[in-house]
N, C-alpha and C positions, 0 to 999 in steps of 0.2 A: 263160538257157540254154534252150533252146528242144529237147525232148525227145517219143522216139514216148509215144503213149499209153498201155503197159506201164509204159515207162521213168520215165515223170511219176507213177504212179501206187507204185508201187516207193519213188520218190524223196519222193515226198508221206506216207507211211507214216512214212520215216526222221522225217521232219519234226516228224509230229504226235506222234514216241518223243521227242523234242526239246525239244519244246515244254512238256513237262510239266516241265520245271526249268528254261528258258530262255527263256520270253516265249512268243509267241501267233503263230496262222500266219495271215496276212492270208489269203484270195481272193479272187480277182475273176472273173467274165465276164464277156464280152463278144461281139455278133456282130462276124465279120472276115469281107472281102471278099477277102482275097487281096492283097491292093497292098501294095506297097513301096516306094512310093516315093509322094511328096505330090502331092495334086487340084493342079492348073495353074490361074494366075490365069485373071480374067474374060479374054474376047476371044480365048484359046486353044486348042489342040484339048481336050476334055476325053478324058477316059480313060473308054475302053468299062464299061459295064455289067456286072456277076459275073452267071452265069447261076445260081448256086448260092451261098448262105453257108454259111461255115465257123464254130464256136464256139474265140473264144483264151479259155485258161483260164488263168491267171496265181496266183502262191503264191509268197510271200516269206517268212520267217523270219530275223529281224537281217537279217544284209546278205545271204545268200543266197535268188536268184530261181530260178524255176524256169515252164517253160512247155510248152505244147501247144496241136496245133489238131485238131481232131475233127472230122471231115469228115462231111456228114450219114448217110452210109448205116453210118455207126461209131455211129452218136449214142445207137441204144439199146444195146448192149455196154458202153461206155463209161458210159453211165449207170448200167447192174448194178451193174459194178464200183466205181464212184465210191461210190453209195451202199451195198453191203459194205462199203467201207472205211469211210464218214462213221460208219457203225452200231457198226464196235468200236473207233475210236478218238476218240469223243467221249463216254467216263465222266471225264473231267475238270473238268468244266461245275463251276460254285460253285453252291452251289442259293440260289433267292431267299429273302430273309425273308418270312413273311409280317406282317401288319400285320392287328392286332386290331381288330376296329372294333366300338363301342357298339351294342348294340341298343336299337331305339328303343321306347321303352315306348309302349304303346298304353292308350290314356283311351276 
């Protein structure tokens, strides 16, 4: 489901309240040019050049997806807010073990 940049971040919140008794919320990015449709074999016209990249952000949890595209003159706002949110809702992390290790006697 493909949502404005408010809406995804709203909905990505829900997610990671979710997630803390229901499994884990993938992301992904990636850059996007805009297209919709598939590059055209060899020998064909190809499809014009983006004069700009867009960023798709993508977040699943079980079977629900969720998405946006951030268009560059959004990209530091978007950012603010994205990392607010990564900062109070990632206290859920498992902390690592650490691992004892011998010291080595010196002769």
């Amino acid at each position: 489901m493909l949502l404005e940049n408010e809406g995804f971040l709203s909905e990505l919140t829900r997610m990671f309240k979710d997630s803390r008794t229901k499994g884990a919320v993938t992301m992904t990015m990636k850059r996007y040019d805009g297209r919709t449709k598939p590059t055209p074999r060899a020998g064909r016209k190809p499809l014009p050049e983006p004069t700009e990249y867009m960023c798709l952000i993508r977040a699943s949890l079980r079977n629900k997806k969720i998405s946006t595209v951030v268009h560059p003159k959004d990209v530091n706002k978007f950012q603010q807010a994205y990392c607010n949110l990564l900062k109070g809702n990632l206290d859920g992390l498992k902390k690592l073990k650490k691992t004892k290790t011998k010291a080595k006697a010196t002769q």
